[in-house]
C-alpha positions, -999 to +999 in steps of 0.1 A: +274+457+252+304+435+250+329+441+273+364+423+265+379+400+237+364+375+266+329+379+258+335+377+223+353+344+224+321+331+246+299+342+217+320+321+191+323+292+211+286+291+215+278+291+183+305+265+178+298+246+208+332+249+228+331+238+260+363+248+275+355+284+263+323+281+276+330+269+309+361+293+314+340+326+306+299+315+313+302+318+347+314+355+348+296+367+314+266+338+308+245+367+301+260+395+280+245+404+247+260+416+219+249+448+200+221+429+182+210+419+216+221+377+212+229+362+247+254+331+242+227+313+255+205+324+218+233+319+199+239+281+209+201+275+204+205+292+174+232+270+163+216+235+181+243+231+205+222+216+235+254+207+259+263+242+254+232+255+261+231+227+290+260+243+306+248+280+303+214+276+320+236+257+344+255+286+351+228+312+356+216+318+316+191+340+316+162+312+299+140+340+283+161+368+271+152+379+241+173+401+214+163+434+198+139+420+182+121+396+209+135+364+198+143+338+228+164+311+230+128+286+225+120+304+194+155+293+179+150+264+187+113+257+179+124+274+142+148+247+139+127+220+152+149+209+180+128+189+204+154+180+227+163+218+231+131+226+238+123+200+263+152+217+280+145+251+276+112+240+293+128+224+320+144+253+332+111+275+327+111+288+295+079+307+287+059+294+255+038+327+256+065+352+250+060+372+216+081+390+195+084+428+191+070+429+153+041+403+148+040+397+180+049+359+175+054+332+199+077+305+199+042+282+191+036+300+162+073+303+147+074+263+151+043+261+126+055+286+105+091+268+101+068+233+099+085+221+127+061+193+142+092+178+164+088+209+185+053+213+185+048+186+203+076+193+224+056+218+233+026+203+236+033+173+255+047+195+283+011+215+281-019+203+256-036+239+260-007+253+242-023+235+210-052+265+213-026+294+224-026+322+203+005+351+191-001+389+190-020+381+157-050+357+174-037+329+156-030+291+167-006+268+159-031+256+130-033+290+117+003+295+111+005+260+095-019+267+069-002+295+063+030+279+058+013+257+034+029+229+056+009+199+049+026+180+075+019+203+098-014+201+093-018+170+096-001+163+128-020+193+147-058+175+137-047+138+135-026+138+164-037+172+188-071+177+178-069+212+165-097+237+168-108+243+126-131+270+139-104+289+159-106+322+147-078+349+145-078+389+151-092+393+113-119+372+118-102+344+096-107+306+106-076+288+090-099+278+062-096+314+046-058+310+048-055+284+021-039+293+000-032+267-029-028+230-015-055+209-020-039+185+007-046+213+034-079+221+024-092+183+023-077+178+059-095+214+073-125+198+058-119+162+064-093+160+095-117+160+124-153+152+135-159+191+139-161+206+102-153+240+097-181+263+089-177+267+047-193+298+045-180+317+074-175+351+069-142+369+084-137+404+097-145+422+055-173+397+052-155+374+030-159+340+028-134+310+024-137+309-011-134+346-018-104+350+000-087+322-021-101+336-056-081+373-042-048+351-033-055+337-070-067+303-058-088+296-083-093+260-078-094+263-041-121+289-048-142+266-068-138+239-045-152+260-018-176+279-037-191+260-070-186+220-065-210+221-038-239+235-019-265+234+008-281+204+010-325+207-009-347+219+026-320+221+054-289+246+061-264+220+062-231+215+038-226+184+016-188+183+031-188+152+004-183+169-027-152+187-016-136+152-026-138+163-060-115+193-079-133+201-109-137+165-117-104+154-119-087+151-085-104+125-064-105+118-021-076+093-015-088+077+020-050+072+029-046+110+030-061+106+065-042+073+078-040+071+115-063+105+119-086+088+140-110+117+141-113+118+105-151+111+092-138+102+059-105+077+073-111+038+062-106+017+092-087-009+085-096-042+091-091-066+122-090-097+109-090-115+073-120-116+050-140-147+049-133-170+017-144-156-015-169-182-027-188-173+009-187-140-007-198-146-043-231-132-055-252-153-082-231-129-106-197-150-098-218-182-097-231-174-140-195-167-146-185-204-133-214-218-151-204-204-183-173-226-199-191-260-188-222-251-206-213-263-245-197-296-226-227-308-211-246-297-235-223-325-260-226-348-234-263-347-230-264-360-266-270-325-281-256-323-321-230-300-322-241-269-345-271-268-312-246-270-289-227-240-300-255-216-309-270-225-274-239-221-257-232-185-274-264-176-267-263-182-226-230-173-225-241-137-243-268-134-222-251-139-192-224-115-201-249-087-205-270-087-174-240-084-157-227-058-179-261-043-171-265-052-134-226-039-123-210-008-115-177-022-110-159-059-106-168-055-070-191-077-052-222-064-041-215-082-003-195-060+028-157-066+019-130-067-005-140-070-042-143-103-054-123-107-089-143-125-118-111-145-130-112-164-097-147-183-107-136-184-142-108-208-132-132-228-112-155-232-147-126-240-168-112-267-142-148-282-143-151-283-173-120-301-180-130-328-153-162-330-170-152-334-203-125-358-195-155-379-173-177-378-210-154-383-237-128-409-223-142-428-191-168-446-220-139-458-240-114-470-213-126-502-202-104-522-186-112-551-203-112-539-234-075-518-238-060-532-204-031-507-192-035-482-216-069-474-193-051-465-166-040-432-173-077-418-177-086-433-139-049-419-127-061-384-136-087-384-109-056-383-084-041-353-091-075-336-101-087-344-067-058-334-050-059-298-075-091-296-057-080-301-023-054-280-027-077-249-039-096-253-006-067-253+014-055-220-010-087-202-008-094-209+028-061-202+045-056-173+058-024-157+043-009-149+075-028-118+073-018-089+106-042-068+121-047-034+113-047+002+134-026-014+160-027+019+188+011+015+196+019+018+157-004+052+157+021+067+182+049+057+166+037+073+134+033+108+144+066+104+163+080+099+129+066+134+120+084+147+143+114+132+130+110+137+093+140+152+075+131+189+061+110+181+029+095+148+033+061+145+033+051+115+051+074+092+075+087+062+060+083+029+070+044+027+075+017+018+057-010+044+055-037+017+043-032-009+073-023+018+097+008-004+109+044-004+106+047-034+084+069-062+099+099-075+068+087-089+037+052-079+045+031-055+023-002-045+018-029-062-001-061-051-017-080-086-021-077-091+014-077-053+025-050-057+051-011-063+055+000-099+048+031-114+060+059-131+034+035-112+005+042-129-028+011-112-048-025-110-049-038-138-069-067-130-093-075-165-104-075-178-068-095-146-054-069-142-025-031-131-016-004-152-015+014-154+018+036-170+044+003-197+050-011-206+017+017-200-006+030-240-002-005-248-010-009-228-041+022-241-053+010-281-046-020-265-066+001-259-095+022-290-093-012-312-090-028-290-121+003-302-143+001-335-136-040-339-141-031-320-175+001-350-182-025-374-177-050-364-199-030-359-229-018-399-221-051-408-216-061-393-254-034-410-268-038-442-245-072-448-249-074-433-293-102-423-311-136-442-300-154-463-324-154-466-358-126-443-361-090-456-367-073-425-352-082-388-340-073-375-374-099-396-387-123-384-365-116-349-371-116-351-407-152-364-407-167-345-387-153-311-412-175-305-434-171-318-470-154-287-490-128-284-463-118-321-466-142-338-449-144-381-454-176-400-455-170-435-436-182-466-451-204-477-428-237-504-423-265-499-410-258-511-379-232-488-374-250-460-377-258-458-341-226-460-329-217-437-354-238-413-338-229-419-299-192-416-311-193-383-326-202-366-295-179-376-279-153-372-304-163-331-301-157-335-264-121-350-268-113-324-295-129-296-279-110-303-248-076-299-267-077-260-262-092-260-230-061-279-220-037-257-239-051-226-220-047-244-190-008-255-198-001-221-206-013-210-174+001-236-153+039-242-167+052-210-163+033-200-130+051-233-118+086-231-130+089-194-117+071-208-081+097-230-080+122-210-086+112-185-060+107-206-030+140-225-038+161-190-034+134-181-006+122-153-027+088-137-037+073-123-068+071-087-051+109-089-037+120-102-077+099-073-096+105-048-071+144-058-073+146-057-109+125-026-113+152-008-089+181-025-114+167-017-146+168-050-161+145-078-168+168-107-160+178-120-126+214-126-114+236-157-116+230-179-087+256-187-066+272-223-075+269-251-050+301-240-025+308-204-036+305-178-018+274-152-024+282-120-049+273-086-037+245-085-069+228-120-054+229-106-018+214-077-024+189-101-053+183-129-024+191-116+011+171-144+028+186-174+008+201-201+029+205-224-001+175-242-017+173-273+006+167-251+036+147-226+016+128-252+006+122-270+038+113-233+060+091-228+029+069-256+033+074-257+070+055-225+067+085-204+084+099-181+059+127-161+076+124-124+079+158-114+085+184-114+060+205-145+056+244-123+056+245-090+072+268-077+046+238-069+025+234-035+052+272-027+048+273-025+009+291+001+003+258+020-013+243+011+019+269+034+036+269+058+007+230+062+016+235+069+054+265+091+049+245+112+029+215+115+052+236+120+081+253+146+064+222+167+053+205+161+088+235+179+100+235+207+073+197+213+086+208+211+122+235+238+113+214+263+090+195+288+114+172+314+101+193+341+123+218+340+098+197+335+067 
């Protein structure tokens, strides 16, 4: 009972953390309850005021007393998920084991109820066999988390503690006939750990799993568990597979069991970067580079031109349907990531350029015969060469690619879980598909399967991401691409129609046929031969025209905006993400030569240093990771962000079930 205003004013000031009240009054009254049975020392865990609670265990608190209705000062603080207190509560020897009066639960049990995984392993790190203890009810940690329909939870007891799926309660229920209605709990029971539940155990009424979801009105739980599988033909054993699948629709995302280590069904990510894609390609990839210099060589084997095409349609038909026929996916049919059929396209198209420049113009520009104007059409091999070189150095770089399921970055993950705000889901920061902490500007990439430093995008028509390493290169690839494509355009005007024709007009008009305008050319008989050898190669030249079009198209714009990007040290990913956070489709102003940075362009460009040094650290292969001003973190909706946070983290800190 209280005794004097005295005792009263302790109360308060532990619940409002006073310590001059406290340390005036502890020492005489540290452990008088009120009516309700609430020591100060309950109340300040109640409230999370650990230097209060510090103080009263140093003067004699009581560490387990409980209230009427067997709370102790660890259960207020494992329902509010307050590691800190709880390491200190343990310090001073509170017991983990004590149980309420009704429900009989323990301070273990109230933690994974509230989804509280910072105390839990508070708990457990001061004793692992607490993950296995069970409350007046038989139940475990993992029980009460399922019942909670924590996913979190859930997943921190099996990924990082190892839970026991089989553990089974006073009702005979294993915490697979406590699901309830999240699929994300009943695929990490299933999936979590090397030891599967049982799928058809029965509990103390003889019900099984999926029975006691259909009565909780589960019903896609229930057919989960009951109908989208069964026992394997001749054997006893469960295909655990299927569960992957919800009545069709909802499919087994691997990076629901990141960093769960035990998990049968987790991707392990990979170690180092996949080899080069052609050392991957299949004889599928090696048709699809065949294909677009087919109807040139055909022309440049002598064939007429109405053979050419129909051949050429026909191969390429042909080729298109036994791989239509022969593939599941885009995927290559060789260990690692998929290899995309745009990458050996470009390689036939960039052929068959070269090949049909080497057929229709090298005949015609002799030296001898034009002079200069020849030149252009042996320039071309320069940058065409150096395209080439280039595309090695692109496709055979590795990206700056980090290695994955780094053991230090596992720890650091499920310490985030214990320091998740109330309602998240997953701690930020990480990335569930590499298993790492991603270092700045890196990001994950699917044609390499792994995180990739400076990551400007993953590159379909080069079969490879773009990073900090081969970036430069792809954008010499470009740069060399243009200039072949310069070059050949002077080396058609340069070098003109070949003979008899006066002009490429000419040419084209005679070959049309006759009701769309075509000319017939006065010619001898002697001419007829030459007549013939020309008119190939006049199909090459024209044929080439869109072939070089398509390959302008791609290579202009890809170059400008490469340009632009490494000049304000920027990468595609950073520029669409920004202006997918602005709403808009434009960039900002950059800042003119001398002025001083806007707030919109800091925020746009944090790593610019102005495009001579961007350009130099670009090709220098040293892209800076930190931001350039650090104004860009003292925005003022930087501090907006944190003031908010700081203030809800406090709001949870304050809010305590006693009073709710």
């Amino acid at each position: 009972m209280i005794a004097s205003d005295d005792v009263t004013a302790m109360h308060l000031a532990a619940l409002r953390g006073d310590l001059d009240v406290l340390r005036r009054h502890a020492p005489l009254h540290a452990n008088v309850a009120t009516p309700e049975g609430y020591t100060a020392l309950s109340l300040a865990a109640s409230a999370g005021m650990i230097d209060a609670c510090r103080l009263l265990l140093r003067e004699g608190a009581t560490v387990d007393a409980a209230d009427n209705s067997g709370v102790t000062a660890l259960m207020h603080a494992c329902m509010h998920g307050n590691a800190a207190l709880v390491d200190l509560l343990l310090l001073h020897g509170a017991s983990p084991h004590a149980k309420t009066q009704e429900g009989g639960q323990t301070a273990i049990s109230l933690a994974a109820q509230y989804g509280r995984p910072a105390a839990l392993g508070a708990l457990f790190r001061a004793d692992a066999a607490l993950v296995e203890a069970v409350d007046g009810h038989g139940r475990t940690a993992l029980h009460w988390g399922v019942v909670s329909q924590h996913a979190p939870s859930v997943k921190y007891l099996l990924g990082k503690w190892n839970a026991d799926v089989g553990a089974v309660d006073k009702d005979g229920n294993t915490p697979l006939h406590l699901v309830k209605s999240d699929h994300a709990i009943l695929l990490y029971l299933v999936h979590g750990t090397s030891v599967r539940p049982h799928l058809r155990a029965l509990n103390g009424v003889g019900e099984t799993p999926a029975v006691c979801a259909a009565r909780e009105g589960a019903h896609d739980v229930a057919e989960a568990l009951g109908l989208n599988y069964g026992p394997k033909i001749g054997g006893d054993e469960l295909d655990y597979r299927a569960l992957g699948y919800v009545r069709g629709e909802r499919s087994l995302d691997p990076r629901m069991f990141a960093f769960m280590a035990r998990s049968p069904v987790r991707e392990i990510p990979a170690s180092s970067a996949p080899a080069p894609w052609p050392l991957r390609a299949t004889w599928k990839h090696l048709l699809v580079a065949s294909m677009p210099p087919v109807p040139y060589l055909l022309l440049a084997c002598g064939a007429p031109l109405g053979t050419a095409l129909w051949l050429s349609a026909a191969l390429i038909s042909a080729g298109a349907l036994v791989i239509l026929c022969t593939s599941r996916s885009y995927a290559s049919l060789k260990p690692g990531p998929p290899v995309p059929f745009m990458a050996p396209l470009l390689v036939g198209l960039v052929l068959a350029a070269g090949l049909m420049h080497v057929a229709a113009f090298l005949p015609s520009a002799v030296p001898s015969a034009i002079g200069a104007a020849a030149l252009p059409a042996y320039i071309f091999f320069v940058p065409y060469a150096g395209y080439w070189a280039q595309w090695a150095r692109v496709v055979c770089t590795e990206p700056g690619f980090v290695k994955g399921a780094d053991p230090e970055h596992a720890e650091r993950y499920w310490r985030g879980y214990e320091k998740m705000p109330v309602g998240s889901m997953t701690p930020s920061g990480f990335c569930e598909r590499s298993e790492l902490v991603l270092p700045p500007r890196a990001a994950y990439s699917k044609l390499c399967q792994g995180a990739i430093r400076c990551f400007d995008h993953d590159c379909p028509w080069v079969g490879t991401a773009l990073g900090v390493n081969n970036h430069p290169n792809f954008l010499g690839m470009l740069l060399c691409g243009e200039f072949a494509v310069l070059l050949w355009g002077c080396t058609m005007y340069a070098c003109g129609a070949p003979a008899p024709f006066r002009s490429w007009s000419a040419a084209f008009l005679h070959n049309l046929p006759r009701p769309l305008g075509g000319v017939v050319l006065e010619t001898r008989v002697d001419q007829l031969d030459q007549l013939e050898a020309s008119l190939g190669r006049v199909w090459l030249a024209l044929g080439g025209v869109p072939l070089v079009l398509v390959l302008v198209l791609m290579l202009t714009p890809l170059l400008a905006m490469h340009v632009y990007l490494a000049s304000f040290n920027l990468t595609t990913r950073e520029q669409v993400d920004w202006m997918r956070r602005a709403g808009t489709s434009h960039p900002p102003t950059p800042p003119l030569c001398g002025h001083r940075r806007s707030q919109e362009w800091a925020e746009y460009a944090p790593y610019d240093r102005g495009p001579v040094t961007n350009l130099r650290l670009f090709l220098r292969r040293q892209r800076d990771e930190s931001p350039a001003a650090a104004e860009t973190d003292t925005s003022p909706l930087m501090r907006s962000t944190r003031l908010t946070l700081k203030d809800s983290r406090a709001r949870t800190l304050r809010v305590s079930p006693l009073f709710s």
